[in-house]
N, C-alpha and C positions, 0 to 999 in steps of 0.2 A: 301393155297398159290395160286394155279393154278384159284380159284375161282377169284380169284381179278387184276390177270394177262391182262385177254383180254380188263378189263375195264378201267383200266389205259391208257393207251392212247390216253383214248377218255375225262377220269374224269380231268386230270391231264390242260388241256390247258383250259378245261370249269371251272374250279376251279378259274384259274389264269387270266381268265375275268371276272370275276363274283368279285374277289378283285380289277381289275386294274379299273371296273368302280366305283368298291366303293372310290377308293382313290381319285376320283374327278377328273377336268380337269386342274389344274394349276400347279401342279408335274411331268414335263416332267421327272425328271431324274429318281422319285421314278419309270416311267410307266417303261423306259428304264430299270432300274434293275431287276425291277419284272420278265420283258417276256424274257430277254436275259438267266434270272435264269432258268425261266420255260423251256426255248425251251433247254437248258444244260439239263437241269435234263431230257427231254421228250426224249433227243439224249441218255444218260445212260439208261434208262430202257429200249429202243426198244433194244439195244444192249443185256439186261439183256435177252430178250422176244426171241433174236434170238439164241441164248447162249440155253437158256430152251427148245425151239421146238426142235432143233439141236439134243439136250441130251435125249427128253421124246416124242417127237411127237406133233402131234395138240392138241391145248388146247383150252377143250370147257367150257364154263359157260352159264349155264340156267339162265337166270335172273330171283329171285322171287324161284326156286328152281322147276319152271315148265318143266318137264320133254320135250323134241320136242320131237313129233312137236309143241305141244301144247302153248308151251312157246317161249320167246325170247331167241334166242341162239346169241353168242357172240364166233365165232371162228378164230383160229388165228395157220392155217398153215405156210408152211415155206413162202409162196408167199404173206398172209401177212405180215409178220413179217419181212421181205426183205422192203416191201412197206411204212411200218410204220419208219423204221429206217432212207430211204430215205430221206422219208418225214420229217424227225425231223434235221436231219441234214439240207436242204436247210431251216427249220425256222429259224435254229438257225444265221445261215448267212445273211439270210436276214433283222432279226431283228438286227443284228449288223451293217450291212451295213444301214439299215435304220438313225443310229444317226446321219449319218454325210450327209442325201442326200433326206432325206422324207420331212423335215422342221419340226421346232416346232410349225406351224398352225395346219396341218394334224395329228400330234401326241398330240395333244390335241383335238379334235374333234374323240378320241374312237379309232384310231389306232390301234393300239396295242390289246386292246380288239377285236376289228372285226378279227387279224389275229389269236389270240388265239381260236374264237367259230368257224372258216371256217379252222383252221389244226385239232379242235376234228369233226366234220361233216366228212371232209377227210377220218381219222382214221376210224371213225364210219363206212366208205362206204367199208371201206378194211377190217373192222372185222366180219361184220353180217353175222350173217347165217341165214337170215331170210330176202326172197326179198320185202317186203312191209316195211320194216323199214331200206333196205337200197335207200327207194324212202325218209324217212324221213330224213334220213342224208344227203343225195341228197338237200335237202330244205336248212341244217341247214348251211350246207357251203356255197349254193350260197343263201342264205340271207344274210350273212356276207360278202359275195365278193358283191354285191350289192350297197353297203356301200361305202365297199374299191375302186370301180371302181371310183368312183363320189366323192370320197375325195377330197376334194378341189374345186366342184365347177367350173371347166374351160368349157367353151363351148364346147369344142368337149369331156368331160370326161360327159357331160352331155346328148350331142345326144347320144354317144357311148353306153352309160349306159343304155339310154332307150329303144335301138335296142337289148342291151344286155338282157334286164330284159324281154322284149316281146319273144324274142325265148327262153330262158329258162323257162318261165310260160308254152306258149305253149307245149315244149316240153313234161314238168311236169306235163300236162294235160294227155299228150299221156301213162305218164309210168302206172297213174294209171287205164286208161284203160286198158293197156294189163295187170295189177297185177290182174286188174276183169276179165279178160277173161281166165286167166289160173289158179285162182281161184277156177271160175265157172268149168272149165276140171279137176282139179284134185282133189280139196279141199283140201287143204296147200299151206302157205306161205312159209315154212320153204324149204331152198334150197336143203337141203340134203335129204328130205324127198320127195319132187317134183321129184327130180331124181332117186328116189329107184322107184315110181310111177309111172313114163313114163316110166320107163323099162317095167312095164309088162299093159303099155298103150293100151286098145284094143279098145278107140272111134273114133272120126273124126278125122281124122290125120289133116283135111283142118284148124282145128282151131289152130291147135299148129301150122299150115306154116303163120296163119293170126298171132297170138301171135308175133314169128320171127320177122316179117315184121317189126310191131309196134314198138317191143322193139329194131330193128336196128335201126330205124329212134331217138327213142329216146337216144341211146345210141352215135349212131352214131355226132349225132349233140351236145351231150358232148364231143365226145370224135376232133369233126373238122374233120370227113369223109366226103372226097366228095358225095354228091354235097351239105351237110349240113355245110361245114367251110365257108360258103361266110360271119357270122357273125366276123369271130375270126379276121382275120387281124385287122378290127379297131377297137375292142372292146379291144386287147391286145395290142392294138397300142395308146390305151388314155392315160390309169394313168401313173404317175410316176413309174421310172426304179424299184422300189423294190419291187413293188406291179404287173408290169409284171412280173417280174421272179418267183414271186411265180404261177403269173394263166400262165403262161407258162411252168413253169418245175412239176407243180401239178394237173394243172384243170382237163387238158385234160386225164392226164392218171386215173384219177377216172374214166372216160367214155371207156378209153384200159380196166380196171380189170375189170369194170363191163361185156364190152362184150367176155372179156375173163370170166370169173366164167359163165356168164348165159348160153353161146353155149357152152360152155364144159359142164355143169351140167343138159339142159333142153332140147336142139334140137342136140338126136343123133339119130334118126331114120331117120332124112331125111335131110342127110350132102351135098349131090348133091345139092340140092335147096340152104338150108340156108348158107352153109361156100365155095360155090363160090360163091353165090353172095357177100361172105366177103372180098373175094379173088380182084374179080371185083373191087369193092371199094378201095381199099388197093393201086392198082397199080394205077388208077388214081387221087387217092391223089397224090402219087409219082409224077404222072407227073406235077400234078398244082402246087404244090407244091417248083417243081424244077423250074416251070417256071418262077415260083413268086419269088425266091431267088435270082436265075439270072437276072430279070428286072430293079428290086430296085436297087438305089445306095445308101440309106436311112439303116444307118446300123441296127436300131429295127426291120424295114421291113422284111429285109435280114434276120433276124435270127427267125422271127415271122415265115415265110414260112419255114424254116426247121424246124419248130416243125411238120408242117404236112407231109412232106418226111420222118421224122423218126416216126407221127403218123402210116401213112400207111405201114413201113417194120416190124412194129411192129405187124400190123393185117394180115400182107401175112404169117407172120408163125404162130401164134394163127391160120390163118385158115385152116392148114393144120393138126392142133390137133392130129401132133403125134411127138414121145416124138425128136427128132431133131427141130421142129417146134418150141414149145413150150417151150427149152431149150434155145434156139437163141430168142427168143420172150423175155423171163424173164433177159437173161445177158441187152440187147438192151433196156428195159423198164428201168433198174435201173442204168444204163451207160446214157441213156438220161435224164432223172431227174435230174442225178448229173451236168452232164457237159452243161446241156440248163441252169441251172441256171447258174453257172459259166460263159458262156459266156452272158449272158444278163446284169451280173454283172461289168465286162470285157469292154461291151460296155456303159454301163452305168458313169462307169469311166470316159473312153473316152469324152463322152457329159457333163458332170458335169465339168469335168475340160477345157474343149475345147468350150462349151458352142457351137457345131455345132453336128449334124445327118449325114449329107451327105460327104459320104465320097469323094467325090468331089472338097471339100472346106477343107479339110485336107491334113495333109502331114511332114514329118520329126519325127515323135515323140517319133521313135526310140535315137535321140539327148538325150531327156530330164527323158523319160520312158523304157529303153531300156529291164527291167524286164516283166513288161506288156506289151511289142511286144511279145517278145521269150512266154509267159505263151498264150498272144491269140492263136501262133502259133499251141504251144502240142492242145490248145483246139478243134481245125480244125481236127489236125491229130485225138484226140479222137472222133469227131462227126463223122468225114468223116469211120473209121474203120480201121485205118492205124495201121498193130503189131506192138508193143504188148499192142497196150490201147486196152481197153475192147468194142470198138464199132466191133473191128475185130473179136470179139468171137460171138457176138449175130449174124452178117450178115455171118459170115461161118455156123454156125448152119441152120441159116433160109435159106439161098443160098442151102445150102446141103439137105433141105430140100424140097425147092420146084423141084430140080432136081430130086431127086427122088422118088416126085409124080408125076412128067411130066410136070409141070407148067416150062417151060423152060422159055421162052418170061418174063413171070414174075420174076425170075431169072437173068434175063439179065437185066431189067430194075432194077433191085435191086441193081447189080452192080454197074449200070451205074448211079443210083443217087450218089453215094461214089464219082464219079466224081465230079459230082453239088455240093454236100455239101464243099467237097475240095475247090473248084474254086470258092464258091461265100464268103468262108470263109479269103480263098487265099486273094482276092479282098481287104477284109478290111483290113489284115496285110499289104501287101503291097502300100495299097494307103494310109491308114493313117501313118503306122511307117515308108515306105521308098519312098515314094514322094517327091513332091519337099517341101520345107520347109515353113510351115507357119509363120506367124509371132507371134513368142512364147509370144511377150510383151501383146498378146490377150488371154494367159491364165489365167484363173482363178485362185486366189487365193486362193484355198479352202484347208480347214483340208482333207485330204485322208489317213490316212495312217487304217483308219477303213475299208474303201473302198476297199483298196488293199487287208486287211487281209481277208476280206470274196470271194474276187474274187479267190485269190492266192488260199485260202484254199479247193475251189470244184478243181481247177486242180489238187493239189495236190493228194486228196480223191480219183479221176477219173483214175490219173496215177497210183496210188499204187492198186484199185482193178485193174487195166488192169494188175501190175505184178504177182498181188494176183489171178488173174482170177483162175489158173489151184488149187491152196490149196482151191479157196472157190467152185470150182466145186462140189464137195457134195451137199451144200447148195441150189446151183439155180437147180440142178436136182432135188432135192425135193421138192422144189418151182413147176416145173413144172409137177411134176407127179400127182398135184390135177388136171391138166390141164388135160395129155393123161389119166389118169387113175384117173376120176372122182370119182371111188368108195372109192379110199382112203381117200376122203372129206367125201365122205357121211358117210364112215361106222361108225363114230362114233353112227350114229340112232341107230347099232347091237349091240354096245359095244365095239369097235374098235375105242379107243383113243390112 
């Protein structure tokens, strides 16, 4: 049983591509039922997976029955297993919200299959225990976002796309140099075993500070760290609303776990160098970040730029890699996943039925949608950190953590984006549901009521863990003790499953 555990995840959405392209292109409804099945059944198991870890501990699988290091490991702590359920649920939403907003051109041109093979690459990146085959997974999702970027063919989905695919190559270039350079220093892929290996590391420490380097730059520009997010606004700003909230509530934090797992598990001898300068980057995300939510009146704009104010609060306590840090780091990682989709869903509405972005040219629609003002409203209060949603539990953790490692300044600006996110969130409730009134005869006529149910459904999901936070607190502390106490990922190598 345990054996087939960590693969699921990953088998399960590559299965249900592998049928949605057999079934051809001219069956929109059968694709519809397939993926909405799959991403149900994908939302049931991660729940089953976090159930399991909860009760037994990490669950490892040697693929091929190759002992590690030797072999492929396939592991699935509590901080996967958090990640994967995440993730299963914003498909499932998104694939439902797709029937009524993607079109039947784009869901016949492989749709649905591209979101199937880029949520198992995803999985894949959050279960490996083996860092050269999580540069593979790395490939296998954004080949399939690739795809989904450029669906459709519009001019700017197309330059977008091509700025997109050029710094992800390059990047991809970078990861596999530093997999060869740290390689060459330890001789193991295998992460858990890397890390038992730097412990008692007595070569040039200069090449593991060059390793760092490489792999933040690589990481860093998945994950939209400044000064590497100058790609993401208009890259996340092309395709259609259903296919941003997926690489806005997903991409990026494939590029958070990764540099969460590698600097907890590879660069701990020399944390001065490597996790302030993670520090550094972290807080001047926040600030571009805030800058850019406040400039726009462009509500995707506005919400694109707070993915990278809660990218960087999320790398100010990952950089403090101790267990408050990392605690506040993991509530904040899975509190933003849930509620950036929701609101990108939220506004997405918005535009499908308003057929306008700028909230400037909106106004009243509290009259006609009076449920979708009050539901964007809670979503503010959850991004921003307002008790008892669950963003106020991640930035109390990390706030309380950077204080008392000294980073106070860092601290304070931490705070003080909770402002920003409030007030550029603020901005859209109140200029689109209570401005002056548009002229409703220019609404669109459109089916919504699928729209509604995926948007309503992540506020929902966001409020109840925010009351749920203090019963699931077990869960995210053991999510993040792979984090401060790296040895309990690894020790599986001893026998310690």
């Amino acid at each position: 049983m345990t054996d087939i555990i960590p693969i699921l995840p990953i088998l399960i959405p590559v299965i249900s591509g592998i049928i949605l392209l057999g079934v051809g292109r001219t069956n929109v409804y059968l694709h519809r039922v397939i993926a909405s099945l799959t991403a149900l059944l994908m939302v049931i198991v991660s729940i089953v997976i976090v159930y399991y870890v909860a009760q037994y501990g990490i669950i490892v699988t040697h693929v091929g029955n190759w002992e590690a290091p030797f072999g492929i490991s396939l592991v699935v702590d509590m901080l996967a297993a958090l990640l994967v359920l995440a993730t299963s649920i914003v498909t499932f939403a998104v694939v439902v919200y797709s029937f009524q907003s993607i079109g039947p051109a784009r869901e016949r041109f492989f749709y649905y299959p591209m979101i199937m093979f880029m949520i198992s690459g995803i999985n894949g990146a959050f279960t490996t225990g083996d860092i050269f085959n999580m540069f593979v997974f790395f490939e296998v999702f954004l080949l399939a976002s690739y795809v989904l970027i450029t669906t459709g063919g519009t001019k700017v989905q197309l330059q977008e796309g091509f700025k997109y695919l050029l710094v992800n190559i390059l990047s991809s270039n970078f990861f596999v140099l530093a997999v060869a350079y740290l390689y060459s220093a330890v001789g193991s892929l295998n992460m858990a075993d890397i890390h038992n290996k730097l412990a008692a590391f007595d070569g040039d420490a200069s090449i593991m500070s060059l390793v760092a380097v490489v792999m933040l730059f690589v990481f860093a520009t998945k994950a939209g760290l400044f000064p590497f997010y100058f790609w993401l606004p208009g890259s996340y700003f092309a395709p259609p609303m259903p296919i941003m909230a997926l690489f806005g509530a997903l991409l990026t934090k494939v590029g958070v776990y990764a540099i969460a797992r590698v600097y907890s598990l590879f660069f701990i001898d020399n944390t001065g160098f490597t996790h302030q300068m993670l520090m550094l980057l972290a807080v001047l995300t926040i600030v571009m970040g805030s800058i850019g939510a406040i400039a726009y009146s462009d509500m995707k704009k506005i919400v694109i730029y707070n993915i990278l104010i809660a990218i960087g609060i999320i790398i100010a306590g990952i950089s403090m890699m101790d267990e408050a840090g990392t605690i506040g780091a993991t509530y904040y990682l899975i509190n933003d996943i849930i509620i950036k989709a929701g609101l990108f869903l939220l506004v997405g509405f918005i535009i499908y039925r308003t057929g306008e972005s700028d909230i400037t040219k909106l106004g009243g629609l509290m009259k006609v949608h009076p449920v979708t003002g009050w539901m964007l409203l809670i979503s503010a209060f959850g991004l921003a950190g307002v008790p008892p949603l669950p963003g106020f539990y991640g930035k109390l953790f990390i706030v309380t953590s950077l204080f008392d490692n000294g980073h106070v300044i860092s601290g304070i600006i931490v705070l003080l984006s909770s402002l920003v996110v409030l007030y550029s969130i603020l901005r859209i409730f109140i200029s689109v549901f209570w401005g002056e009134s548009m002229d409703f005869t220019k609404l669109k006529p459109i089916s919504y009521d699928k729209l509604l149910f995926s948007s309503f459904l992540m506020v929902i999901i966001m409020v109840a863990f925010g009351f749920g936070a203090d019963a699931l607190y077990p869960l995210f502390d053991s999510a993040a003790q792979s984090l401060y106490e790296p040895s309990s990922y690894s020790g599986y190598l001893l026998g310690v499953e």
